[in-house]
Each structure stands twice: as C-alpha cells, then as structure tokens.
N, C-alpha and C positions, 0 to 999 in steps of 0.2 A: 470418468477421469478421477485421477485418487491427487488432489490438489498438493500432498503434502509430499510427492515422487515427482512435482515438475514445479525446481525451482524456478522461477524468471530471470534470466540475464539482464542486469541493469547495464548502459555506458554510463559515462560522465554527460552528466547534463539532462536531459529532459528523453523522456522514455512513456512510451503509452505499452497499459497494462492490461488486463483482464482480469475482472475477480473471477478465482477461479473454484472458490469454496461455494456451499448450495445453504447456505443460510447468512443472513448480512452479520456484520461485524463491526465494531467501532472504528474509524479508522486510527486513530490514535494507538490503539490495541493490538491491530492487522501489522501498522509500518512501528511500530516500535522496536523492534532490532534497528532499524536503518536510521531512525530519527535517534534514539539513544546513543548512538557509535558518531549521534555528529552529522551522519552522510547525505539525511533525507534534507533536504533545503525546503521544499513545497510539494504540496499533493492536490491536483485540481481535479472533480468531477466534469462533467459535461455539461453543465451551467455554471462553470466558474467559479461554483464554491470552493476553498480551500481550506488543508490542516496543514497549518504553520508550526513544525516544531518549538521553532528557537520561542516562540510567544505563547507556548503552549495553549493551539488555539483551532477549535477543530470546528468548523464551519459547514465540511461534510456533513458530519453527525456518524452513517452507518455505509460500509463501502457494502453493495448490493450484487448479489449473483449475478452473474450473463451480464454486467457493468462494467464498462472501460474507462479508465483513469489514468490523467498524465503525472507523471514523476518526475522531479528534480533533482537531480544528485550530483553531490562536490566528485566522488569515483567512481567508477565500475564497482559492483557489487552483484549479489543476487537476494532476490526474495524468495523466503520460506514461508508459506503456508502450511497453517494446522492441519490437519487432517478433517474431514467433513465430521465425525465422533467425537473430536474433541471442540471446548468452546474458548475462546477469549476471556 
C-alpha cells in the first residue's frame, strides 16, 4: 500500500485511524497539517496517551506502523501521508 495515494476521511469529531506508513513517525510531525489549520483538537494511542496541539504537547512520542489511533476534529477533513521514501 503506497500510504501517500490513501488519504483518510476525517468527520467532525472523533475518528479512529491506522498508521498507514512502514516506519514510525512523530506524531506532532505525521498530524501537523490538521493541528496547524486549527482542526486537530486531540490524538489518543491505545493507552491513552495523547498529542494536544493547542499545548503543544505530544505524549505519544512516535505514531507506529500497523497502529491505530483515535482523532479529534472541530471538521471533516482528510489526512495525507508521506510516502513510505520520504521522512518527517
């Protein structure tokens, strides 16, 4: 799967994800389109850690391959990923 040819549709509101690139990534780095435009409110892993934009606070650390994450967004949007070649 070529991550950077399958945006993810966001709604409003809370949304579960899949990372979809083959090497981890920062998350701060990964949702920085979404968090910069304002729109990302919260990003939780599956222990509850979180990256809080508005307090620039990234609690994740690194969003990891074959790993599912919930999103929280003021609108509908989509997420772009890089291409597995390029890095963060």
């Amino acid at each position: 799967m070529n991550p950077e040819e399958n945006p993810i549709t966001l709604l409003a509101g809370w949304n579960m994800i899949g990372y979809l690139r083959m090497e981890s990534a920062p998350a701060d780095l990964v949702l920085a389109e979404l968090s910069d435009s304002g729109n990302l409110v919260i990003a939780k892993n599956y222990i509850g850690s979180a990256f809080i934009p508005e307090f620039n606070f990234n609690g994740i650390g690194d969003l990891e391959p074959g790993k599912g994450y919930q999103l929280k967004t003021n609108e509908a949007d989509e997420l772009h990923f890089l291409s597995n070649e390029s890095s963060y």
